[in-house]
Biopython code that builds the backbone (N, CA, C, O; Angstrom):
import numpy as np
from Bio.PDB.StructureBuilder import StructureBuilder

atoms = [
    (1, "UNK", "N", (-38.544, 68.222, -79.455)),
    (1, "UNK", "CA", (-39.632, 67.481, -78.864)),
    (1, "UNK", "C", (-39.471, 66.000, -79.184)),
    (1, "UNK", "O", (-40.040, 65.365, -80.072)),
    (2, "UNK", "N", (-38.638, 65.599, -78.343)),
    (2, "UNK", "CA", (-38.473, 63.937, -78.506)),
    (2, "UNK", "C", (-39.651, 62.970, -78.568)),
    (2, "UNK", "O", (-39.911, 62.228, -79.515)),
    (3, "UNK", "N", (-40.317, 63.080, -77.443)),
    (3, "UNK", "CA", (-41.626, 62.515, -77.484)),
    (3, "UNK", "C", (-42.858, 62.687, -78.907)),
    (3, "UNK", "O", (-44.031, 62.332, -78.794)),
    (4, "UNK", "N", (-42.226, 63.337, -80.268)),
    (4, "UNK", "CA", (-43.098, 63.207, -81.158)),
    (4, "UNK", "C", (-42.351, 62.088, -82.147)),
    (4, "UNK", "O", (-42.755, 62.070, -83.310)),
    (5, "UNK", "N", (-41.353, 61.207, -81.798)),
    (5, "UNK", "CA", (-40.561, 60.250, -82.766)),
    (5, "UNK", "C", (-41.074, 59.252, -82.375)),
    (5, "UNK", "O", (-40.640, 58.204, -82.853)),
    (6, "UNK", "N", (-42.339, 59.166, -81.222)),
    (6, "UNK", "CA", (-42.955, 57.521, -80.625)),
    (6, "UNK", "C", (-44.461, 58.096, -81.450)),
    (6, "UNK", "O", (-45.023, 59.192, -81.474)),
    (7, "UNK", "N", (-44.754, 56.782, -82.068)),
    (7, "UNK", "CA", (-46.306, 56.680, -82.853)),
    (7, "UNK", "C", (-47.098, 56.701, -81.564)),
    (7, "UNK", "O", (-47.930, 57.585, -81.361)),
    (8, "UNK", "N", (-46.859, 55.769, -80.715)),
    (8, "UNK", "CA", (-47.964, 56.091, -79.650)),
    (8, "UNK", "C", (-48.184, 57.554, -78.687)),
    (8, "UNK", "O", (-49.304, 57.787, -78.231)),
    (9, "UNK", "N", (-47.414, 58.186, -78.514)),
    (9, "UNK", "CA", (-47.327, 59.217, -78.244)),
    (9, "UNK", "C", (-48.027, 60.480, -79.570)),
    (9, "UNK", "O", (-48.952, 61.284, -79.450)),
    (10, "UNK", "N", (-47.321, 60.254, -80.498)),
    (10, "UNK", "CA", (-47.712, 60.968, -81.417)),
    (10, "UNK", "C", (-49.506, 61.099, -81.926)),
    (10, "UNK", "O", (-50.104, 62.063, -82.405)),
    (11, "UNK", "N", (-49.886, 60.021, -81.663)),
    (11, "UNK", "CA", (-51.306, 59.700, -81.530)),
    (11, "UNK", "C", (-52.026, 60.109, -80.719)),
    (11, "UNK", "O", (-53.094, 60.669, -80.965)),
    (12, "UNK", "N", (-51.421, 59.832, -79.274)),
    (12, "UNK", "CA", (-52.121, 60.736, -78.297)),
    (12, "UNK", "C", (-52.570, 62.229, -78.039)),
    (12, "UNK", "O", (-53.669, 62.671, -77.704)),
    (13, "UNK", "N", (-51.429, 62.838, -78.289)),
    (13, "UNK", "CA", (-51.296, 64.328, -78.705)),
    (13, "UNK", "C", (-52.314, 65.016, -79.936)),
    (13, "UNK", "O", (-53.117, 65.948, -79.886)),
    (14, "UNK", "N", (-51.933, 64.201, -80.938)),
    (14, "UNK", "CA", (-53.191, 64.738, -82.151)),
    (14, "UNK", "C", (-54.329, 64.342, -81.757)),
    (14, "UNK", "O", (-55.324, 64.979, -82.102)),
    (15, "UNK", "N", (-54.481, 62.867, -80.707)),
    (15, "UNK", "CA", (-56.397, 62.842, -80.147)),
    (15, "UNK", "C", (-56.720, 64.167, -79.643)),
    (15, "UNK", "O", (-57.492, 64.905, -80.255)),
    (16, "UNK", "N", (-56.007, 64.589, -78.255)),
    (16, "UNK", "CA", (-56.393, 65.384, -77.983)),
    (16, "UNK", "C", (-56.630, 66.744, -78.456)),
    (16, "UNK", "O", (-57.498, 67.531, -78.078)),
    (17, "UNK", "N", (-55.577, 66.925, -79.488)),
    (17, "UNK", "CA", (-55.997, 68.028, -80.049)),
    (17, "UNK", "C", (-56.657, 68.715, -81.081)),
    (17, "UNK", "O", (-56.833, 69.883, -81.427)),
    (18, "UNK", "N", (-57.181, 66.770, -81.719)),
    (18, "UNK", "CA", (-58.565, 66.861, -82.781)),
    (18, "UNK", "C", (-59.930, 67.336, -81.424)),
    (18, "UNK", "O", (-60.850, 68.105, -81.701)),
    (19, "UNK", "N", (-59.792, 66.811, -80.288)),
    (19, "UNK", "CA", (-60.732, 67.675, -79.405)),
    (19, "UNK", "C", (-61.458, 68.551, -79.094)),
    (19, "UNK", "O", (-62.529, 68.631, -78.494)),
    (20, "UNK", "N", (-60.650, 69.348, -79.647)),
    (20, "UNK", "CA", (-60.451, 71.022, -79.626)),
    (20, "UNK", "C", (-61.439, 71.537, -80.433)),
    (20, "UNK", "O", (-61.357, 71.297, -81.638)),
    (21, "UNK", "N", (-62.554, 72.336, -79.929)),
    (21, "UNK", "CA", (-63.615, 72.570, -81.341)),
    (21, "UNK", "C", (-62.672, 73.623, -82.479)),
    (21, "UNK", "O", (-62.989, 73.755, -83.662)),
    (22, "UNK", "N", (-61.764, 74.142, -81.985)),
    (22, "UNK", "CA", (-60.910, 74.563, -82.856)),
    (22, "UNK", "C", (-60.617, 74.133, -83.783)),
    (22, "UNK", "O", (-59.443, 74.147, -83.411)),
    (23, "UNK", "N", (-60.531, 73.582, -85.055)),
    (23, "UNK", "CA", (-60.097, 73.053, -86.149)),
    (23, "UNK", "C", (-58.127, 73.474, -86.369)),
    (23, "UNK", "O", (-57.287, 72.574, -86.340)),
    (24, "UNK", "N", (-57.848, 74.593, -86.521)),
    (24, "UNK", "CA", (-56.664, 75.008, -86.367)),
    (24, "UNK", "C", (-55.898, 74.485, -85.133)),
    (24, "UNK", "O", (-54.717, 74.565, -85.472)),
    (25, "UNK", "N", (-55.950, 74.014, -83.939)),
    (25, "UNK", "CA", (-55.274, 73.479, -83.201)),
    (25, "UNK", "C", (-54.995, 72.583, -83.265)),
    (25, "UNK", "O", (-53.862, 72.253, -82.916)),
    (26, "UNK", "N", (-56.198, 71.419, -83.914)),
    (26, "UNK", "CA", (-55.555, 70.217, -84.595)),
    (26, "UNK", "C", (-54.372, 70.523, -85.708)),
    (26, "UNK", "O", (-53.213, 70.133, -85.568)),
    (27, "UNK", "N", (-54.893, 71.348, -86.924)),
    (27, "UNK", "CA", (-53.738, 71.862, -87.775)),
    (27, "UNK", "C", (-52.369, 71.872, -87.166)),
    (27, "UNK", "O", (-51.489, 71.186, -87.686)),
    (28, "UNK", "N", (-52.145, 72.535, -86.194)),
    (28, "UNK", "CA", (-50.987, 73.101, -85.553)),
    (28, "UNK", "C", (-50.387, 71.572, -85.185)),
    (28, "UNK", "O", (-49.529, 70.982, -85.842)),
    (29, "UNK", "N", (-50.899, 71.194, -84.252)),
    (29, "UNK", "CA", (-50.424, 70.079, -83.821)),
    (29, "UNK", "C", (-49.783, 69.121, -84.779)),
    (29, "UNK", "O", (-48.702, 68.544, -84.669)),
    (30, "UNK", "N", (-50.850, 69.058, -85.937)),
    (30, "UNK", "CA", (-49.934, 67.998, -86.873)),
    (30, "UNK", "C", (-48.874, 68.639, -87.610)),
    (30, "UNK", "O", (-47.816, 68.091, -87.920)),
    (31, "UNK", "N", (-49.216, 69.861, -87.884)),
    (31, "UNK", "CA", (-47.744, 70.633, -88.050)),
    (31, "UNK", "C", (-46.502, 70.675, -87.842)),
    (31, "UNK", "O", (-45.467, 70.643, -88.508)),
    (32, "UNK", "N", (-47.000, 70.801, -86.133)),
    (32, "UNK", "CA", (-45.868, 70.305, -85.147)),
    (32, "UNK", "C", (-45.029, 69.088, -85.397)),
    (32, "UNK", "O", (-43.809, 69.144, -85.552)),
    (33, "UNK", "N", (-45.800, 67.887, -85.434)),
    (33, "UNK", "CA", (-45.252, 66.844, -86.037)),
    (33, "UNK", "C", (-44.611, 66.483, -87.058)),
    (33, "UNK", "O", (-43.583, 65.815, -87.160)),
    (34, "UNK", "N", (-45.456, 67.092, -88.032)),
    (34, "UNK", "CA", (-45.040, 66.730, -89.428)),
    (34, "UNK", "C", (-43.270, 67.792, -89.762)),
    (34, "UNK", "O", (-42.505, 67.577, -90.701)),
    (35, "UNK", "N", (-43.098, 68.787, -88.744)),
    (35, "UNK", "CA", (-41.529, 69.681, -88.849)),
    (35, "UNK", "C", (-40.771, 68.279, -88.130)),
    (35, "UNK", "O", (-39.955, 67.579, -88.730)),
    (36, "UNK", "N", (-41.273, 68.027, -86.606)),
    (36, "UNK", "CA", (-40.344, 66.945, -86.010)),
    (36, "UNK", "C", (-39.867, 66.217, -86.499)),
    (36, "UNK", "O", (-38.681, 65.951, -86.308)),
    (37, "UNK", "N", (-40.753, 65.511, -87.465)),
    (37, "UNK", "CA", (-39.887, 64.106, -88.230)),
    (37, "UNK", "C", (-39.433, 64.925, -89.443)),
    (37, "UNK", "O", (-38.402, 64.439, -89.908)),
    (38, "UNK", "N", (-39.735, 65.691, -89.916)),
    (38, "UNK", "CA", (-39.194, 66.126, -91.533)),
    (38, "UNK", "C", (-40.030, 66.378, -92.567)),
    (38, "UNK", "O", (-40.586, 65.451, -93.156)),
    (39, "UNK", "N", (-40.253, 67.933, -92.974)),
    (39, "UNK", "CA", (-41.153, 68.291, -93.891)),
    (39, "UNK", "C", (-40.995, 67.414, -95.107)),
    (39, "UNK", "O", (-41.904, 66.716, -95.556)),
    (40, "UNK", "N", (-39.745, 67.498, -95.623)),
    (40, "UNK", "CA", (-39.377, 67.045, -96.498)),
    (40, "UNK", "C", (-39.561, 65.307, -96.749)),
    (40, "UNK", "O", (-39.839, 64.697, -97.782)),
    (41, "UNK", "N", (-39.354, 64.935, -95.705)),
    (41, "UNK", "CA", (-39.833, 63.493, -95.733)),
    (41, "UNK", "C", (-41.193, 63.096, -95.731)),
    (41, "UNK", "O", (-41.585, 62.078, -96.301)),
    (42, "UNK", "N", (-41.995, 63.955, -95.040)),
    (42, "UNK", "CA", (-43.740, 63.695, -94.700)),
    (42, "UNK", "C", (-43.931, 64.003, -96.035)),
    (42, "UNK", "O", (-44.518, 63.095, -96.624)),
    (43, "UNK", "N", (-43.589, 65.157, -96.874)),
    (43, "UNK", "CA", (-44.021, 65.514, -98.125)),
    (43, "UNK", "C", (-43.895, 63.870, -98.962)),
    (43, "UNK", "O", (-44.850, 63.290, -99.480)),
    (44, "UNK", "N", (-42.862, 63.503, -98.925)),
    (44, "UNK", "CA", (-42.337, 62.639, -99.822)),
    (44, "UNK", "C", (-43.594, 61.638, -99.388)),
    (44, "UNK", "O", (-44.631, 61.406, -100.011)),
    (45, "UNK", "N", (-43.185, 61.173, -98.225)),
    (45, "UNK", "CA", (-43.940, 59.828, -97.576)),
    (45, "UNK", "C", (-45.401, 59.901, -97.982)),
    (45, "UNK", "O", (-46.084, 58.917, -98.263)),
    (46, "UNK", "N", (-45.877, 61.350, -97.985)),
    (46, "UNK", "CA", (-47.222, 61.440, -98.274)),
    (46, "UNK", "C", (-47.629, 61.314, -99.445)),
    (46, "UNK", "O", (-48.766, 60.885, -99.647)),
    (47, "UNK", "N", (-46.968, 61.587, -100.258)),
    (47, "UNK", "CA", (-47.342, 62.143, -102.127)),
    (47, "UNK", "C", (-47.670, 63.422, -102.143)),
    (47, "UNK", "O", (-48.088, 63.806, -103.236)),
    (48, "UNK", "N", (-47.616, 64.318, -101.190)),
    (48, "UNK", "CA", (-47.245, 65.859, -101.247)),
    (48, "UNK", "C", (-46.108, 66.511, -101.922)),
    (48, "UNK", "O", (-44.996, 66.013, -101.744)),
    (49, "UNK", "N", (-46.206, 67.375, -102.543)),
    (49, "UNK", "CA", (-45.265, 68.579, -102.472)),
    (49, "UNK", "C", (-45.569, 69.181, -101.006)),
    (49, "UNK", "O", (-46.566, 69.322, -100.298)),
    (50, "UNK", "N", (-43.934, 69.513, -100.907)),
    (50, "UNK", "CA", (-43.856, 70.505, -99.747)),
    (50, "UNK", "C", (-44.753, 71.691, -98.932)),
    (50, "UNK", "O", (-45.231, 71.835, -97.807)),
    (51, "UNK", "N", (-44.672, 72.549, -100.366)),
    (51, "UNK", "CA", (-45.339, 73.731, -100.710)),
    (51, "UNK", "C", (-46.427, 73.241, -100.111)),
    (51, "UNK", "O", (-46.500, 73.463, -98.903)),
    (52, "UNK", "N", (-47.756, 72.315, -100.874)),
    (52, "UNK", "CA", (-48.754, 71.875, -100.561)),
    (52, "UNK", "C", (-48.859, 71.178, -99.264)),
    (52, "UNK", "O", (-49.996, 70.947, -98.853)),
    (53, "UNK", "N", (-47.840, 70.807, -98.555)),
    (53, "UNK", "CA", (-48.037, 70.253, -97.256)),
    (53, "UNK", "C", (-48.183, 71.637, -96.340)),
    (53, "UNK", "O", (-49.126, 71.778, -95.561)),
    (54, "UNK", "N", (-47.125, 72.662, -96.523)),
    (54, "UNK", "CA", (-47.307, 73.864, -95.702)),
    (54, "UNK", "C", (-48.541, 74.620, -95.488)),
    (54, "UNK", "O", (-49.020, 75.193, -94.510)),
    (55, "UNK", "N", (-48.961, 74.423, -96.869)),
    (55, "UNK", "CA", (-50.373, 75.129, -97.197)),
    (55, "UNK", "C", (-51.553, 74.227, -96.526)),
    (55, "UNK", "O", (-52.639, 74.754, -96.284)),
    (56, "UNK", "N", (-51.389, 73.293, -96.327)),
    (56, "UNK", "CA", (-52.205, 72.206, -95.503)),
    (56, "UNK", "C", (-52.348, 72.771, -94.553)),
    (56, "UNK", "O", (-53.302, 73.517, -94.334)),
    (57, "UNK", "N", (-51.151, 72.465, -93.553)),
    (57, "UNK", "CA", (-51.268, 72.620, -92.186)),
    (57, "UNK", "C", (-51.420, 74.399, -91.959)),
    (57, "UNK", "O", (-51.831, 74.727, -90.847)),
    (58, "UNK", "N", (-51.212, 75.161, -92.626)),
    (58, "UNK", "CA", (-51.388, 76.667, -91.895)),
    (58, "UNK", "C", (-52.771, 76.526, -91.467)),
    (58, "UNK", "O", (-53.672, 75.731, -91.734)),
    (59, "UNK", "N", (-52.630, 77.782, -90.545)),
    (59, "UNK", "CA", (-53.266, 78.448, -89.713)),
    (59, "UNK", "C", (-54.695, 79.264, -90.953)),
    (59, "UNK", "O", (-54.569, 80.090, -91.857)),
    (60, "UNK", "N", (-55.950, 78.530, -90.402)),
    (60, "UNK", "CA", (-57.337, 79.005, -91.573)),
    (60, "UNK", "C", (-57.608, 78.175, -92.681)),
    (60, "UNK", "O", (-58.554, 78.290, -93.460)),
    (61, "UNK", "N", (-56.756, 77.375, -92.696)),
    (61, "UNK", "CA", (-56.327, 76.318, -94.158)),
    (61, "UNK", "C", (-57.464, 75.403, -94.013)),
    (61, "UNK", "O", (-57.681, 75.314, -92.805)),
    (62, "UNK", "N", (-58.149, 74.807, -94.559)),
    (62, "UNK", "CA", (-59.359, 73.835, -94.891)),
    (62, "UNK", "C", (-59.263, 72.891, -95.726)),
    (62, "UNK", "O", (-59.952, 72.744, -96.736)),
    (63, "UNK", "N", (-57.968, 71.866, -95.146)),
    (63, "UNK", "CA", (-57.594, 70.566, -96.645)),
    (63, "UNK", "C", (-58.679, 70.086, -96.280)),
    (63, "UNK", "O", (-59.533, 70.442, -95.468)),
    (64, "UNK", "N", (-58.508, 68.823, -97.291)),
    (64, "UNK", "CA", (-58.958, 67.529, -97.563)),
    (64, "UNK", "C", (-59.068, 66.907, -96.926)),
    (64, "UNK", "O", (-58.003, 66.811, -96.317)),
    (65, "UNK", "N", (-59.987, 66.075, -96.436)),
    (65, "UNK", "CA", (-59.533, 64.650, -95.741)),
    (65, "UNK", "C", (-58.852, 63.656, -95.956)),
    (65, "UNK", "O", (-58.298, 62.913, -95.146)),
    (66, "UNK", "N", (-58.895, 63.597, -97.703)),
    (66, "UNK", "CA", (-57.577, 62.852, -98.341)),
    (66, "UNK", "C", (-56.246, 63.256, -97.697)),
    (66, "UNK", "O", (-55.423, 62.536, -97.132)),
    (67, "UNK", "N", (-56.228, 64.708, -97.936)),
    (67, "UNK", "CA", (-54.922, 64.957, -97.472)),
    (67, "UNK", "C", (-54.483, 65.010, -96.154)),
    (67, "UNK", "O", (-53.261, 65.015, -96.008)),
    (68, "UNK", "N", (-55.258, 65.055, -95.049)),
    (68, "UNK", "CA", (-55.042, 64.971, -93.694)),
    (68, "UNK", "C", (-54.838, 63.670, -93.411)),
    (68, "UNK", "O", (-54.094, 63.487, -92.448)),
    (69, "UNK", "N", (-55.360, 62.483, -94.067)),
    (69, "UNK", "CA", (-55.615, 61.144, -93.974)),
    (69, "UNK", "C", (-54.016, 60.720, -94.256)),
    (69, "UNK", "O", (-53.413, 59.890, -93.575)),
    (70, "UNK", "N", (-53.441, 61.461, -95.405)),
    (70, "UNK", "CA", (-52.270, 60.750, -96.424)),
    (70, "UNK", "C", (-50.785, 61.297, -95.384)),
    (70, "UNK", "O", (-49.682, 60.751, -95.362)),
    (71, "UNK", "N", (-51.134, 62.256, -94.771)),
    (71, "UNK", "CA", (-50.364, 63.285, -93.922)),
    (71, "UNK", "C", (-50.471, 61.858, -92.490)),
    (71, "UNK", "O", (-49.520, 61.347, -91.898)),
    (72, "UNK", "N", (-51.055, 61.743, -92.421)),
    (72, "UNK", "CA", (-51.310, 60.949, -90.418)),
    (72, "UNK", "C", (-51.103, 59.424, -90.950)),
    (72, "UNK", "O", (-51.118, 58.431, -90.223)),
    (73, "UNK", "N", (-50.909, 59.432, -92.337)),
    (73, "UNK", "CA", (-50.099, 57.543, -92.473)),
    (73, "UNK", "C", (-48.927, 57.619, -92.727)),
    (73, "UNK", "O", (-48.162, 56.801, -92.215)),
    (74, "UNK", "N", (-48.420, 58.671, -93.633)),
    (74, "UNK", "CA", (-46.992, 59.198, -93.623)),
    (74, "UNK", "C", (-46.419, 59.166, -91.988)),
    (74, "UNK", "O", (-45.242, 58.903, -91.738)),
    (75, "UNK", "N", (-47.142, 59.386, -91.229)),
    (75, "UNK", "CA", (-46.603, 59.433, -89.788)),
    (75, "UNK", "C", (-46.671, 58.495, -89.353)),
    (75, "UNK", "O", (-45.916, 58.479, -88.380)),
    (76, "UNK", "N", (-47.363, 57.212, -89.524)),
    (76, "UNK", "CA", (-47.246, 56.324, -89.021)),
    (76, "UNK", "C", (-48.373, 56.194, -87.742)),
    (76, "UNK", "O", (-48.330, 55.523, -86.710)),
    (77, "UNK", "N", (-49.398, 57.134, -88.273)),
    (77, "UNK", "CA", (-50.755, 57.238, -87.422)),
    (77, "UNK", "C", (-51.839, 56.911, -88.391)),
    (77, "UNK", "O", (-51.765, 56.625, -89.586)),
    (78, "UNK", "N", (-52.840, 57.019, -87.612)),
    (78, "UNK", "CA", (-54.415, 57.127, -87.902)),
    (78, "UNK", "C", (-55.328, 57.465, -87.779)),
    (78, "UNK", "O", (-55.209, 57.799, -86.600)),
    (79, "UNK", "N", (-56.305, 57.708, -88.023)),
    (79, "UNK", "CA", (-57.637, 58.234, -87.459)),
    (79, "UNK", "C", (-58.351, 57.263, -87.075)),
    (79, "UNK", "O", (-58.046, 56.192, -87.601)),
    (80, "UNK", "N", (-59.373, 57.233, -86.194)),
    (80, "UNK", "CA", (-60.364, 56.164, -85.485)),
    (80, "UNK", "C", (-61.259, 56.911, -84.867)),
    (80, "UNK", "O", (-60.907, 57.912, -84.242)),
    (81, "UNK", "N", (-62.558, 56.522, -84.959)),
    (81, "UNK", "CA", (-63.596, 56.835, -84.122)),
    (81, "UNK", "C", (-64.069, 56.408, -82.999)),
    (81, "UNK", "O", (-64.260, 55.207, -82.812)),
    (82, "UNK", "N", (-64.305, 57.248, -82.171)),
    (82, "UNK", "CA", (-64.893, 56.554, -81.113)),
    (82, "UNK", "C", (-66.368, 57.033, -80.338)),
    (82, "UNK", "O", (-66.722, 58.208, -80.237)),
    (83, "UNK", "N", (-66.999, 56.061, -79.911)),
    (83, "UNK", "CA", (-68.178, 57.052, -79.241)),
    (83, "UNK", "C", (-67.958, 58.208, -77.962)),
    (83, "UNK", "O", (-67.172, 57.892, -77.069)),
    (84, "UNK", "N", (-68.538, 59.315, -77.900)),
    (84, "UNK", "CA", (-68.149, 59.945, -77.443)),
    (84, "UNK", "C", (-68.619, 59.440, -75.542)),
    (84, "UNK", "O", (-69.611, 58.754, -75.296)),
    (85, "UNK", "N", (-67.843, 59.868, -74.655)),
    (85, "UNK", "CA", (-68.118, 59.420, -73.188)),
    (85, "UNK", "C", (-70.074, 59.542, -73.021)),
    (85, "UNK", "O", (-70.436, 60.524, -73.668)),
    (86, "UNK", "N", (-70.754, 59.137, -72.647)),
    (86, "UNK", "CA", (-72.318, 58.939, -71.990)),
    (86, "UNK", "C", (-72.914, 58.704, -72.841)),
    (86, "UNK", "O", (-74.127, 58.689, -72.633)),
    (87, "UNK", "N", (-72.396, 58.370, -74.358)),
    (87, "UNK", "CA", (-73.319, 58.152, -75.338)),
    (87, "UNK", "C", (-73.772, 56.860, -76.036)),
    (87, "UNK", "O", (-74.637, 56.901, -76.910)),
]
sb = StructureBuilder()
sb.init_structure("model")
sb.init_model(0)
sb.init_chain("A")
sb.init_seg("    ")
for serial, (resi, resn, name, xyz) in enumerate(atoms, 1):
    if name == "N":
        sb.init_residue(resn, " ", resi, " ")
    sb.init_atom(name, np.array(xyz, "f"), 0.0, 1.0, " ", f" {name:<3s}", serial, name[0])
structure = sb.get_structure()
């Protein structure tokens, strides 16, 4: 998946799929990402152990916001709020 090595792209993809009232689909998604560029490197980049990054992103898993936060700057993303459309 080439298109997850562009930050702007990579951003787009996790908006939409923080969307999701699903909580786990966001998971997945950054998952997704975080294999593309390199477990081993996101671990590092983040101040994770590995182990603890895997255990992050699975499927039912309920991190931190620290750690979701430390995970999406390692990538070279962010979080931002926005108001939602009619509001």
């Amino acid at each position: 998946m080439s298109y997850l090595d562009n930050n702007a792209l990579v951003a787009e993809y996790l908006s939409l799929a923080a969307e999701d009232p699903n909580p786990d689909v966001f998971l997945a998604a950054l998952g997704e990402v975080v294999k593309a560029r390199g477990v081993a490197q996101i671990a590092k980049d983040s101040g994770l152990g590995r182990e603890s990054l895997y255990k992050a992103l699975s499927v039912g898993a309920h991190p931190r916001f620290e750690t979701i936060n430390s995970v999406l700057r390692a990538l070279g993303v962010k979080i931002a709020v926005v108001a939602e459309h009619g509001s």
